[in-house]
C-alpha positions in Angstrom: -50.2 17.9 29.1 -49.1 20.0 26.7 -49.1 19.2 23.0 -47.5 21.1 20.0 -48.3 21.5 16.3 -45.3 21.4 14.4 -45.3 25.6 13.7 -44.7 26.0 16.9 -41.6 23.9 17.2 -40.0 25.6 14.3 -40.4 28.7 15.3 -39.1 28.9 18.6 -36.3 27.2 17.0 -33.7 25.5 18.8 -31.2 26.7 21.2 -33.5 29.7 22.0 -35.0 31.6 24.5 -38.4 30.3 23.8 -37.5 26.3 23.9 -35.2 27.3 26.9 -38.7 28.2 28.3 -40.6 25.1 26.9 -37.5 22.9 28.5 -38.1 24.4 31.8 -42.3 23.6 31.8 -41.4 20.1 31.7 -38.5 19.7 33.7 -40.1 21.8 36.9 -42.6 19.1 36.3 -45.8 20.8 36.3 -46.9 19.9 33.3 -45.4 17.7 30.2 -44.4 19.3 27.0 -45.0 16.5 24.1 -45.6 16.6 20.6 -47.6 13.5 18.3 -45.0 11.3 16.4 -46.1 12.9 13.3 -45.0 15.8 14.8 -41.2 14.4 15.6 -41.0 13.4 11.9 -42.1 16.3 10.0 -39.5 18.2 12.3 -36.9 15.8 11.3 -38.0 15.7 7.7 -37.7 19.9 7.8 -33.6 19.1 8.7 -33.0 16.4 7.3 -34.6 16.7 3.2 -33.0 20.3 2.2 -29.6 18.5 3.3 -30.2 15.5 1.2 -30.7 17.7 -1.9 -27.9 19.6 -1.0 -25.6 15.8 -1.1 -27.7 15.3 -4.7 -26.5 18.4 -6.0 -22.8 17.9 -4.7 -23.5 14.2 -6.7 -24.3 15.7 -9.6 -21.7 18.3 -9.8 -19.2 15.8 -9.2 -20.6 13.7 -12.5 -20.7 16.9 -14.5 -16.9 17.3 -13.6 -16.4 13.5 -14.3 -18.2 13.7 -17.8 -16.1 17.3 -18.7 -12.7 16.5 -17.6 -10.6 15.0 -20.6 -9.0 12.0 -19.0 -9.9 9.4 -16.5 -11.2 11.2 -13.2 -13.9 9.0 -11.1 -14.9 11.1 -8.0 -16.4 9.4 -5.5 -19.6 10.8 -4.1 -20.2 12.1 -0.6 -22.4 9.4 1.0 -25.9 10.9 2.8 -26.3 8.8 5.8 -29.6 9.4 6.4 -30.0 7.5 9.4 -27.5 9.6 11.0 -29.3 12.9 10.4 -32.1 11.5 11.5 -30.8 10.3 14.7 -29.1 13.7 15.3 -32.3 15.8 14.8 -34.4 13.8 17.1 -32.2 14.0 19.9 -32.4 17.6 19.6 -35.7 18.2 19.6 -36.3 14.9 22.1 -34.1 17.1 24.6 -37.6 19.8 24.8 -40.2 17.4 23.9 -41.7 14.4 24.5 -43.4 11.7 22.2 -46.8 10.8 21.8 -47.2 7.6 19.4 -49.8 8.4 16.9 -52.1 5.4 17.0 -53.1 3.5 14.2 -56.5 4.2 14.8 -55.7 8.2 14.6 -53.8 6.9 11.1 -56.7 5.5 9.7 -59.2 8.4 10.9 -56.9 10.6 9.2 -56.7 9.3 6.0 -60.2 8.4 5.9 -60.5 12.8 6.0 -58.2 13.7 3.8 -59.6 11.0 1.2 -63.4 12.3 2.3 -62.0 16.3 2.5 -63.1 16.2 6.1 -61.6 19.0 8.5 -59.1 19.9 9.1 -58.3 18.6 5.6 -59.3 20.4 2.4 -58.6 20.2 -1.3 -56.3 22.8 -2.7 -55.2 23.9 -6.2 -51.8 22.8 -7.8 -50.6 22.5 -11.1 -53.7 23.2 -12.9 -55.1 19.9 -10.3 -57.1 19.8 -7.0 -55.1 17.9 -4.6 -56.4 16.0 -1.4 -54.0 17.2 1.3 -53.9 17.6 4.9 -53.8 14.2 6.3 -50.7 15.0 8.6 -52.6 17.6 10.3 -55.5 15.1 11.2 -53.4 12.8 12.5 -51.9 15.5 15.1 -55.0 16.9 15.9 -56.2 13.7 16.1 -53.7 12.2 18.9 -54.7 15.3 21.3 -58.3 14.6 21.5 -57.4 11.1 21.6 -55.0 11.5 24.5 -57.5 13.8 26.2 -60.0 11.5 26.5 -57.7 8.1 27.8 -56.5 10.4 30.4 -59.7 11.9 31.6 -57.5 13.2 34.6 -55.5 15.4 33.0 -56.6 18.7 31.1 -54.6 18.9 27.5 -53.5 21.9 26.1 -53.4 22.1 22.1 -51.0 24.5 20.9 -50.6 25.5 17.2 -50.5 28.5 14.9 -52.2 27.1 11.9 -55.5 28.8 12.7 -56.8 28.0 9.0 -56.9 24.5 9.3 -56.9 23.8 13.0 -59.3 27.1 13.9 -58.7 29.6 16.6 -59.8 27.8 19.5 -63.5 29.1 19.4 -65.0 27.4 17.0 -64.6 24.3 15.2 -65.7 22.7 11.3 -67.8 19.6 11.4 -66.0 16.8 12.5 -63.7 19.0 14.8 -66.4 20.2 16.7 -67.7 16.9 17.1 -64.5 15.4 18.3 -64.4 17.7 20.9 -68.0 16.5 22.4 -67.4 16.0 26.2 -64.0 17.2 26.8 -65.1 21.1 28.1 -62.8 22.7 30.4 -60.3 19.6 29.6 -59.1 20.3 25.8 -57.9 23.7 25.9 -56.5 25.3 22.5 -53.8 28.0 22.4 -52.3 29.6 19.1 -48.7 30.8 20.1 -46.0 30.0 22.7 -46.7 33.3 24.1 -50.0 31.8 25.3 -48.6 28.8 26.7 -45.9 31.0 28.9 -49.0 33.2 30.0 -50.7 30.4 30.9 -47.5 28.6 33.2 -44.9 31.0 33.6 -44.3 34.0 35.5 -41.5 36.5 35.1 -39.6 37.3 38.5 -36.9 39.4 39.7 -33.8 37.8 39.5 -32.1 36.9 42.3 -28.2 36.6 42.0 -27.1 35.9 45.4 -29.6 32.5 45.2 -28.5 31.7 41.6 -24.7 32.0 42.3 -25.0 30.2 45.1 -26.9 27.2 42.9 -24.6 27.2 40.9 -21.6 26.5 43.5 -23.2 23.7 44.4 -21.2 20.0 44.0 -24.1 18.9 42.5 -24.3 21.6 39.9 -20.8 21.4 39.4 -20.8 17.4 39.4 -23.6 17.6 36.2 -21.2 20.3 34.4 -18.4 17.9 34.5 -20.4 14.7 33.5 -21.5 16.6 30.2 -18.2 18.2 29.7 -17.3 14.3 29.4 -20.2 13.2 27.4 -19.7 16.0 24.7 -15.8 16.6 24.8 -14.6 13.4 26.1 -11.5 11.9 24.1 -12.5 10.6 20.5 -13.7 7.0 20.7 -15.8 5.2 18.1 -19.2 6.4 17.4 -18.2 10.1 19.1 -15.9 12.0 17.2 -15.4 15.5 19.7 -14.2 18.3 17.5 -10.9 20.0 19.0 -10.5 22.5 21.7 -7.9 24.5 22.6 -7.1 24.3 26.3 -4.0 25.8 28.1 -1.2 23.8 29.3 2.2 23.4 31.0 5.4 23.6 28.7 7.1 21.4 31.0 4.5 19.1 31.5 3.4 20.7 35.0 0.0 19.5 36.8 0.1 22.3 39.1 -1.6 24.7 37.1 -2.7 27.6 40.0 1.3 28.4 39.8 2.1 28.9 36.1 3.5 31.8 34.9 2.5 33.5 30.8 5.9 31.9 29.9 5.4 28.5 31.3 1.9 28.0 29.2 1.2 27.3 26.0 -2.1 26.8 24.3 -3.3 23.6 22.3 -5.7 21.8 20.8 -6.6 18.5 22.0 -9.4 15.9 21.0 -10.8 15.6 24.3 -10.8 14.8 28.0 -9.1 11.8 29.3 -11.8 11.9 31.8 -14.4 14.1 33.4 -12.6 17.6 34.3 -12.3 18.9 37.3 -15.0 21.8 37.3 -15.7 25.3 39.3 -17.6 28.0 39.1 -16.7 31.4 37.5 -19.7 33.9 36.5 -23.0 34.0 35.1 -25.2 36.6 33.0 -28.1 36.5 30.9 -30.3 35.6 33.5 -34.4 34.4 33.2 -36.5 33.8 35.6 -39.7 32.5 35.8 -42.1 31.4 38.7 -44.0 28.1 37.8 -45.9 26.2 39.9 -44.9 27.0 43.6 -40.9 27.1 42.2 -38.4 30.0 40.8 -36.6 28.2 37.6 -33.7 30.3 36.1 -32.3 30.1 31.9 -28.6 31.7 32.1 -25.1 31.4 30.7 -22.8 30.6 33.1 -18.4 30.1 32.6 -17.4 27.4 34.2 -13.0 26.9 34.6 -12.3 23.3 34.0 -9.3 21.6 34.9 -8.5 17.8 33.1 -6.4 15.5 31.5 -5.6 15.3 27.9 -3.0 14.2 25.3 -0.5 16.3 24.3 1.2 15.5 20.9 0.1 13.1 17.7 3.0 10.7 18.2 4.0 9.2 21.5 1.7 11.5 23.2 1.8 12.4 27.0 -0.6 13.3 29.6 -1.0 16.5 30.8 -3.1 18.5 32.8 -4.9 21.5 30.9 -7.0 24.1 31.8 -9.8 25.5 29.5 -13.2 27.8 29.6 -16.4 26.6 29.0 -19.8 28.3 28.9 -23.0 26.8 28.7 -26.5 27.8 29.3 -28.3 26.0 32.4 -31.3 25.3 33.7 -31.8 25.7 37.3 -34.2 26.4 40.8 -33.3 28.5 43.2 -36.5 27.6 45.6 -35.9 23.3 44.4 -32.2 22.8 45.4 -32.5 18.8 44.9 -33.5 19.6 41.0 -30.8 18.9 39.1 -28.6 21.3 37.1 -29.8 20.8 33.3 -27.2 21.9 30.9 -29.9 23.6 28.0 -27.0 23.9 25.3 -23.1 24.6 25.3 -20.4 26.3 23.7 -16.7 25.7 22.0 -14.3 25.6 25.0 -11.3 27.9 24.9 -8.6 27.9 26.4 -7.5 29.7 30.2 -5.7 32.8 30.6 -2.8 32.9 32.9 -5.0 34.7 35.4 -7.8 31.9 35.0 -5.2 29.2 35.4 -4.5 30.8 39.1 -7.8 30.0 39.8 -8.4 26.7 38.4 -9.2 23.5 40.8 -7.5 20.7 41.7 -7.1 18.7 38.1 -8.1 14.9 38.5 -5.1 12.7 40.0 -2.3 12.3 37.6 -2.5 8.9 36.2 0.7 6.0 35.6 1.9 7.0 32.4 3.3 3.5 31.8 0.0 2.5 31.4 -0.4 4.4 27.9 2.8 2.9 26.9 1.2 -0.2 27.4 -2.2 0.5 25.8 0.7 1.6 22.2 1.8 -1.6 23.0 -0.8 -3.7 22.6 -2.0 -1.5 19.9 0.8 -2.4 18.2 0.5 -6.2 18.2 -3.0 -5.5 16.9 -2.1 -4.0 14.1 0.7 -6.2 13.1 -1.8 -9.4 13.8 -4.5 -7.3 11.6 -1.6 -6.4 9.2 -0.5 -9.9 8.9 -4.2 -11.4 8.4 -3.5 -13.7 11.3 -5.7 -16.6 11.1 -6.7 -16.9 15.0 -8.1 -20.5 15.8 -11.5 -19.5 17.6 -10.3 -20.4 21.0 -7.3 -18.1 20.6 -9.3 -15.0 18.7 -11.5 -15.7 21.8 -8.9 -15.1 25.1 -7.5 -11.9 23.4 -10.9 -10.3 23.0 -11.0 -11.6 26.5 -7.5 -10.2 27.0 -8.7 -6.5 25.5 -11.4 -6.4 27.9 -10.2 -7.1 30.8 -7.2 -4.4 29.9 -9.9 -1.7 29.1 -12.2 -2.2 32.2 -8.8 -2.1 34.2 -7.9 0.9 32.5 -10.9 3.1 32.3 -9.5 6.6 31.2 -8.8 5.2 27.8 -11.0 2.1 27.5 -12.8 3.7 24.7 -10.1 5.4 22.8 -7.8 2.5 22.8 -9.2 -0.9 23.7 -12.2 -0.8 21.5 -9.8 0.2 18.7 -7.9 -2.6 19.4 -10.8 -5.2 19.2 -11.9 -3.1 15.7 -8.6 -4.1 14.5 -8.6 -7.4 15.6 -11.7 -8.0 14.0 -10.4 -7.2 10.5 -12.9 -4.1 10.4 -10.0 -1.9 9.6 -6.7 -2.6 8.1 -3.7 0.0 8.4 -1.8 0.7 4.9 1.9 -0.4 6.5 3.0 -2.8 9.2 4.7 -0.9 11.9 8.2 -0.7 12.4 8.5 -2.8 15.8 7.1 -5.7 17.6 
């Protein structure tokens, strides 16, 4: 097991070489790579606090305007939803790390040393006062001796950089020393991520024959598609994709491999209709590292993606579309049934004419009379959600019932559509003008 201090964390910082190499400890499953709750929420609170004040300031700008500008002007605030930003930052980090829960009787032993000024707390000067501070670091150095010793089969690897409260790793302040009684050999404490890739990782010669061919692989290209979907799939509540540009037929083609520079124009959409279509270009950048018995490679690899999207804001049609997408992976060239791990990604863009001739098969063109029913129905709901129809229960029941059964039937756009529908029925939004038909 390997546990981090929070220093550690933020300075590898995210999307980095560094946790690229953290990400790959624990997924080549020789060891674990966790940090102590306290941990998880002083990262968060690093993101999440300077954004806050940054919302405060906005708010007080906005009332200095209000209180300046000679007639009536009432600006609305932008709302901090901190429960968002919180949310966000810990599936970052949760993507590297695991969590340890800080135990309540870690809590309690902590603030029994900060109140006491027991190490690794202290007292420190402020404002012309002596303050009481380091509870937070008890705690986390608190949960790794306390893991070590309810897992007496494991050997637990401290890592941190804050040598003047936490030491060097050679000796320890009274109570640290004593809280260390009986776990030699099996509490081992490092003071960089350089020591921790020492310790597990081994550079090795890159081998691009084995990693292109990894990279071929269905499975490799099966996990590329599934988070294409999951991170540019078409906008549906609770995931808002931003646009990409992707290429596409003028006439509405889905035989992309035979478009010519005239017959393509570029686009942006809001996402794929369903998972693209996905094959292997190229790949640089290239780490690898020898842990355990297994090669695991970090690299940036362009992937051509062929899908489905809407083209058009008003009475939109499907088309196929073909767009480039890199991302860094994580993969093994000696582990073939390991997974592909997509580390981070970026924007799409869209295909070149050349890139078009070599783009697979897009998925099957769907019944395009299906979308004109899904505008149908989305119609009548906004007309019954216009109208404040008062549904008798039974009846507000069978077209929820109705809803569903039209978006499981209809997967491609069950969340776009359907859901909306049922959002609408449900009085949670109200459009500003009935529409013109049904």
């Amino acid at each position: 097991m390997i546990i981090l201090d929070t220093n550690i964390l933020e300075k590898a910082k995210l999307g980095t070489t560094s946790t690229d190499l953290l990400k790959t400890i624990g997924t080549s499953g020789v060891d674990v790579v966790a940090v102590p709750s306290v941990v998880m929420e002083e990262l968060i609170a690093h993101r999440i606090v300077p954004e806050r004040r940054k919302y405060e300031r906005a708010a007080q700008a906005l009332s200095s305007i209000a209180e300046s500008t000679p007639w009536p002007f009432s600006p609305k605030p932008p709302a901090f939803n901190h429960e968002r930003f919180r949310n966000h930052w810990y599936d970052q980090y949760a993507e590297i790390v695991t969590v340890i829960p800080t135990s309540r009787a870690a809590l309690q032993e902590a603030f029994h040393r900060e109140t006491h000024v027991l190490a690794p707390c202290k007292e420190v000067e402020a404002g012309g006062k002596t303050e009481k501070v380091g509870g937070r670091d008890a705690a986390i150095w608190l949960t790794a001796v306390e893991y070590a010793r309810e897992h007496t089969d494991e050997k637990v690897y401290f890592v941190s950089g804050n040598t003047r409260d936490f030491g060097d790793g050679r000796s320890y302040a009274y109570p640290m020393d004593e809280d260390l009684t009986g776990l030699d050999g099996r509490f081992i404490h490092l003071i960089s991520l350089t020591e921790v890739v020492n310790e597990f990782a081994t550079p090795e010669g890159v081998d691009n024959i084995a990693a292109e061919a990894a990279l071929r692989t269905t499975e490799a290209l099966r996990a590329v598609a599934q988070e294409s979907f999951r991170t540019y799939g078409h906008r549906r509540p609770g995931h808002e994709p931003p646009p990409f540009a992707v290429a596409a037929s003028r006439t509405g083609e889905f035989d992309l491999n035979g478009l010519g520079a005239d017959d393509v124009e570029a686009v942006h959409v809001n996402g794929w209709l369903s998972a693209p279509s996905v094959k292997y270009s190229s790949v640089r950048d290239i780490k690898a590292h020898r842990i355990g018995d297994h090669v695991w490679c970090a690299a940036t690899a362009q992937w051509l993606l062929a899908g489905l999207v809407l083209d058009g804001p008003v009475d939109a049609v499907v088309v196929a579309a073909g767009a480039v997408w890199e991302t860094r992976v994580l993969f093994s060239t000696t582990q073939p049934e390991t997974p592909l791990t997509v580390l981070r990604t970026f924007q799409p863009r869209a295909a070149t004419t050349e890139e078009l001739a070599n783009m697979p098969e897009p998925p099957q063109k769907p019944d395009l009379n299906l979308f004109a029913e899904a505008r149908r129905w989305s119609r009548l709901a906004r007309a019954a959600a216009h109208a404040n129809s008062n549904l008798s229960g039974a009846a507000f029941a069978n077209l929820l019932q109705q809803t569903d059964e039209f978006s499981n039937e209809r997967g491609y756009f069950r969340s776009a559509e359907a859901e909306r529908i049922q959002t609408l029925i449900l009085g949670h939004e109200s459009p500003t003008e009935p529409p013109a038909d049904d």
